[in-house]
N, C-alpha and C positions, 0 to 999 in steps of 0.2 A: 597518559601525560599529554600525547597531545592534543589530543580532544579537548581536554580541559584547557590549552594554551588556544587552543583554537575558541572554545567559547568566550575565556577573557577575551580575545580579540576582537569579537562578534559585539560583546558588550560594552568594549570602548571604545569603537566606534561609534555604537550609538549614544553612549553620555557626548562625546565629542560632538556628536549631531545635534545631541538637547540643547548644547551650550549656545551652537553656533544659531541654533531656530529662536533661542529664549533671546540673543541679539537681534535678533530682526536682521540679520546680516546676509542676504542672498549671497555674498562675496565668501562669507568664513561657509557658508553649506556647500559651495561650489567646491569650497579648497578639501572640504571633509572628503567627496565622494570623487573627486577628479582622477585619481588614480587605482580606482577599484574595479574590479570585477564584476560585470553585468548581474551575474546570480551574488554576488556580495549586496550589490546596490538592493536588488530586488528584496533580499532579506531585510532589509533594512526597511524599505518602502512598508511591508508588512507588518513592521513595529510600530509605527506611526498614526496616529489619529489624520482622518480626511483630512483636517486642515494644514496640518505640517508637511502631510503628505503633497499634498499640489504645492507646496514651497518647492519642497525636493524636487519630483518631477520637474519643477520648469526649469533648474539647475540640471539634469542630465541631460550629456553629450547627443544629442538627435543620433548620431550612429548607432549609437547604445539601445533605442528603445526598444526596437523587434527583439533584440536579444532577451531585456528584462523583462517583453511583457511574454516573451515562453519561460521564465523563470517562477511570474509569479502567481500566485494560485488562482482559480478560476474564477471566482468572485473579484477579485481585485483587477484581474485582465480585463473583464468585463464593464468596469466601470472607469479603467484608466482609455480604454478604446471609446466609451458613450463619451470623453471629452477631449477626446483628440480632431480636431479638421480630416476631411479627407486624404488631402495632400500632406499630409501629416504619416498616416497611417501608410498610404504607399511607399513612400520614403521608408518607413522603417521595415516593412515584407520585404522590398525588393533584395537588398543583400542576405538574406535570410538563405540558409542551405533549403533544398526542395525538399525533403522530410518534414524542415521546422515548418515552414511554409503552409504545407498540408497542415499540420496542427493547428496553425492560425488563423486557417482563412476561413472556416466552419464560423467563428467568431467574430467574421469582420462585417461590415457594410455592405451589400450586396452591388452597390455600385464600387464600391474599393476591387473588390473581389475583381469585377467585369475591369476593369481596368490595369489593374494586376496580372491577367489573364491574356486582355490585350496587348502587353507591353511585353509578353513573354514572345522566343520564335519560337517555330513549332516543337521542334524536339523537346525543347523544357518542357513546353507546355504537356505534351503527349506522356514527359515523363511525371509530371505534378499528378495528372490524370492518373496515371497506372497507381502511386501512393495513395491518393485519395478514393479510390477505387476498394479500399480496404479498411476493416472496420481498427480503431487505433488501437487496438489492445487485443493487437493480432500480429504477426510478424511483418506482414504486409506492411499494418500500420506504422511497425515499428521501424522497417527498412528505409535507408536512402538509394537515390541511384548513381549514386556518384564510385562507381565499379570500372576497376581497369578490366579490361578482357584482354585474353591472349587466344592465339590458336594452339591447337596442341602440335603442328606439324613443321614448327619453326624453332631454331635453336635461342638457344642464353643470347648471342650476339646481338640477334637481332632485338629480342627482346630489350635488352640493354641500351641500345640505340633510339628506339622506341621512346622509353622515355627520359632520356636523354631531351630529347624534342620535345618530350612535354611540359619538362621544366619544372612541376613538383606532382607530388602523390595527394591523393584525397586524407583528411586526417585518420589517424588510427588504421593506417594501412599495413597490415603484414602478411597479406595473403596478394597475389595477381587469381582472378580468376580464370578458369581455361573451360572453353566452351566450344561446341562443334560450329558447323555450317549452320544451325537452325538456331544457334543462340542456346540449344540445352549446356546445360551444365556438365561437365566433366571430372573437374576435379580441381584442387588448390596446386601454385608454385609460389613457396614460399620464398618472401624477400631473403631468407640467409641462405636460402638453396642458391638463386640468383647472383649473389655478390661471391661465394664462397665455392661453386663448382665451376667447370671450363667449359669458357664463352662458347665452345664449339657442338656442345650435350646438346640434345635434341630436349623440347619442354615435353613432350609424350614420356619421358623414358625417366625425369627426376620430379613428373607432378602427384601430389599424393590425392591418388582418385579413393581412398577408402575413406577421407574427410565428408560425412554424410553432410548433404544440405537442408536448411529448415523449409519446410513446407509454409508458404502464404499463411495458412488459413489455422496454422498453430497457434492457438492463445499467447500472450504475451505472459503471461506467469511461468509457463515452460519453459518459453523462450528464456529466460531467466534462468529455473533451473538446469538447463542446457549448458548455457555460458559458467555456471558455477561447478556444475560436475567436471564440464572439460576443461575448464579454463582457459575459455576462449579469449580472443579480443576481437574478433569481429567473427564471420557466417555467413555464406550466401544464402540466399532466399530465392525458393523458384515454385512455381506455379504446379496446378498437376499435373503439365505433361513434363516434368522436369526442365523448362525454359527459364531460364536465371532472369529476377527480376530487379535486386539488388543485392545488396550486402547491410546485415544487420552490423553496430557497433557496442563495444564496452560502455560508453556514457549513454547512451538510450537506455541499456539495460539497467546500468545505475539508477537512474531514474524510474523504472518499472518497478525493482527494488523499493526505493524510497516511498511511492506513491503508495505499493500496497501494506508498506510500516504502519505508515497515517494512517492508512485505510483502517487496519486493524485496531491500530491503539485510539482513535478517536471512534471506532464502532461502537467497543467498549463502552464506550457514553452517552453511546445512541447521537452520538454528531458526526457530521461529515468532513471528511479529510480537508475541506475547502475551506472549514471557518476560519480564520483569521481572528486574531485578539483587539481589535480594530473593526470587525464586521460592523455595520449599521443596527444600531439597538432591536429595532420592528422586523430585517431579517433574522435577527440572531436568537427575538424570542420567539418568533414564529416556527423554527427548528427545531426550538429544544422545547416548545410548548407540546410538540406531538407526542413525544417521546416520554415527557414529565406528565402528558395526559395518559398511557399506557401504564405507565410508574401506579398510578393513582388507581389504576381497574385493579392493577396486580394484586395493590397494600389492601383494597375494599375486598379484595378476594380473602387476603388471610385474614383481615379485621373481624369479617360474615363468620368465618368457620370459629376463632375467638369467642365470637357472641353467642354460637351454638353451645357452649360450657359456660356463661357466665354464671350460672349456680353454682356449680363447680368450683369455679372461681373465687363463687364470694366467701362459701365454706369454708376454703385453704387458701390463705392471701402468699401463701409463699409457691405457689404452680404462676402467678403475676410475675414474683422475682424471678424465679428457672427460666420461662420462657424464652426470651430471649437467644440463651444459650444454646436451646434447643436449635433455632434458625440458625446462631448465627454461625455454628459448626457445619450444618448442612451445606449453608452455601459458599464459607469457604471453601471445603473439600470438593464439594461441585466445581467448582472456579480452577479451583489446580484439574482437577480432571476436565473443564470443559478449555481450560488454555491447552494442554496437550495434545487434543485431539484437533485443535482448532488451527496448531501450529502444524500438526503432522498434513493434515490435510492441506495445507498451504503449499508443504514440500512434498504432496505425491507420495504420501508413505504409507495412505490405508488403501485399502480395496476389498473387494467384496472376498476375497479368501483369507485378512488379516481379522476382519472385525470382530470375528467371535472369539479371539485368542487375546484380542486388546481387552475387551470387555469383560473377560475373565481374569485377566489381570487386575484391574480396575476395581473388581469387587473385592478382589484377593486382599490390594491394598487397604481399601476401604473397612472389612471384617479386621485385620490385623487392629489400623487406627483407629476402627471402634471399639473393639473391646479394650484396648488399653485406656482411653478416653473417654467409655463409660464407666469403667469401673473405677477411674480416676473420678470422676464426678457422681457415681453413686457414693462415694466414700467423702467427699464432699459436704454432699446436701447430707447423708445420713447424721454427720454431726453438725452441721451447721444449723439443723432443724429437728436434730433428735428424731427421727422419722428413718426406719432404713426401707421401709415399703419406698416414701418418697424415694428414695436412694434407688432400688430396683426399678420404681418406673422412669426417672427420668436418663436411667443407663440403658434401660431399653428402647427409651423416645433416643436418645443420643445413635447407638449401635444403630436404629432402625433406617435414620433421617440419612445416615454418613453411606448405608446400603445404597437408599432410592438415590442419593446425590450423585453420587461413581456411576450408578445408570443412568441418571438422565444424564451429567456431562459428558458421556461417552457417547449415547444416542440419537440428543438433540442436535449437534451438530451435522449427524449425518442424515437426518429427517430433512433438518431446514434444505441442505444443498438439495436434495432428494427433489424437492419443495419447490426448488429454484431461486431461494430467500437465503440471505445473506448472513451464515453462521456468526459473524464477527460482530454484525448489527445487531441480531435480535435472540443472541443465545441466552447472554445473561440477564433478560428479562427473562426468557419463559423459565428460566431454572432457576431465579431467586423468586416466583410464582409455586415452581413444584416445591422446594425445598422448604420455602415458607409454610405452604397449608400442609404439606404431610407432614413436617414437621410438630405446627400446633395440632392437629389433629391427631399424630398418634400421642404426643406428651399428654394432653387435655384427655383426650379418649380412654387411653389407659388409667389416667387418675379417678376418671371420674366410675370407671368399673373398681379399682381394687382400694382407693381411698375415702370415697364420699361413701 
């Protein structure tokens, strides 16, 4: 329910934006987006064709823009930065947390950068340096350094005092970290320990040192499922000698999350998480031109083996009508078996001691739903064509196809990683390629042995 009250809202905001652009009223676009939220706006910007789009932008609050342009996808940031001034661009990094920072400035103008860089004092600067020192889709990259420390040899009191003086806490703060003389990491003291036990406890004796820390140089998808198994809200980060470098957060990880959603369901399509429904025509078809040129090797693949039975064919015009069937069962069942493994390997749930136990599974399924599915359609075709040979072969092309399909969606995915190629992107090409030619070829091959 609320998903749904949440997209009604998503989507009238934007008729109320149609309205106010279809006025030519810079005054009614201002009043639409004046009270939204940065990643609200940036949604919105993404919905919009370029020219409506630069309306909007010039109606957003200048405080607003670093925020929106780490909200919106990478193609769009890219070309809202190629039309921004310099002074422009400064202006919107400078308030930016040192995490988002790093994210941006790979991105920016190389003179922005050097200036941005100048305008820091040292410590920032030293500390921008240490994040971008790491690749982003690594914990490193994922970390900010905005971490309180504590010593472990001083009490609640003090600490409480502490920051008192400081006046507030970094966001999404529920841990202090407690760290030695070297800066190593020690262990957590939680904020309810702090408020809830006596100011006089020493922080050695109520901090929980058994809270492991994330390693730098941990992938970000980990990191991920880390925060989801323990239900974290934030993690420190520390390097190999165990030196605490930051603290990882719940909304970064959000975001890791989301990224690899898109990642996977726009793979699916052989597109990248980055298109936008607004992309520029000559990018958009350049993208999907690669991918619809692979499409076209794959179908020339099963067309070729086709053409090797066209006698076959011309004999029995009803192996023209089955056809079809034959694929397109294969590559359903393929698809449920290559989403499962596709999804498990997302979450860390195969390894080299599960695979042979998955993959016998898979067949298991697969033998069950063939035979009930071919002999549901030998029973078919046998009266549909008066033919119960046709009936046995095209239950055998069926059983056969639904066999290879449970293997390859079980296999293929773990070849590609193997590979270093990206299961998500190019699985359901190569297994609507197998599924398709074994499929016509055992249908057509069998017919053309026990029916011509």
């Amino acid at each position: 329910m609320a998903e749904a009250t949440e997209k009604e809202s998503v989507q009238e905001r934007l008729q109320a934006l149609h309205e106010a652009l279809s006025q030519q009223d810079p005054q009614a676009v201002h009043q639409v987006i004046i009270n939204l939220h940065p990643a609200e706006i940036a949604l919105l910007l993404e919905s919009l064709p370029a020219d409506q789009r630069t309306i909007v932008w010039d109606q957003v609050d200048p405080s607003f823009d670093g925020d929106i342009l780490l909200h919106v996808n990478d193609n769009l940031r890219a070309s809202l930065i190629r039309d921004m001034e310099s002074h422009e661009l400064v202006a919107a990094a400078e308030n930016l947390d040192l995490d988002d920072l790093a994210d941006l400035l790979p991105e920016m103008p190389e003179d922005v950068t050097a200036q941005l860089l100048q305008n820091m004092d040292d410590q920032h600067r030293q500390r921008l340096e240490a994040v971008r020192h790491f690749d982003e889709d690594s914990a490193g990259g994922l970390m900010n350094v905005d971490t309180i420390t504590l010593r472990a040899d001083i009490n609640l009191d003090v600490v409480l005092r502490y920051l008192r003086r400081l006046g507030k806490l970094p966001e999404n703060t529920d841990n202090l970290m407690v760290v030695d003389r070297e800066g190593r990491y020690l262990g957590l003291l939680p904020l309810t320990t702090l408020l809830t036990q006596n100011p006089t406890q020493g922080v050695e004796t109520l901090m929980n040192s058994a809270s492991e820390a994330i390693l730098a140089s941990t992938p970000a998808q980990e990191v991920a499922t880390l925060f989801e198994h323990r239900d974290l809200i934030s993690a420190p980060v520390v390097d190999e000698q165990g030196k605490l470098l930051g603290r990882i957060t719940i909304d970064d990880v959000v975001d890791v999350i989301r990224d690899r959603a898109d990642h996977d369901f726009m793979g699916m399509a052989g597109l990248n998480e980055e298109e936008h429904i607004f992309a520029p025509v000559i990018a958009s078809s350049g993208r999907r031109a690669v991918w619809l040129g692979i499409n076209l090797l794959t179908a020339l693949l099963a067309s070729w083996v086709i053409g090797l039975f066209d006698a076959t064919i011309e004999q029995l015009v009803a192996l023209a009508v089955l056809m079809p069937i034959v694929a397109s069962m294969g590559g359903i069942a393929g698809s449920q078996t290559l989403t499962l493994v596709i999804r498990a390997q997302a979450l860390g749930q195969i390894s080299s001691g599960n695979v042979r136990r998955l993959l016998s599974k898979e067949i298991g399924v697969s033998l069950v739903n063939g035979l009930i599915w071919a002999a549901v359609l030998a029973i078919i075709a046998s009266f549909w064509f008066n033919s119960q040979a046709l009936g046995l072969v095209i239950g055998a092309a069926i059983l056969g196809n639904l066999l290879v399909a449970a293997i390859s969606g079980a296999t293929i995915p773990l070849l590609l990683k193997k590979m270093g190629a990206d299961p998500a992107l190019a699985g359901s090409v190569v297994l609507t390629t197998v599924t398709d030619v074994f499929g016509f070829f055992a249908f057509l091959g069998l017919a053309a042995l026990f029916l011509v």
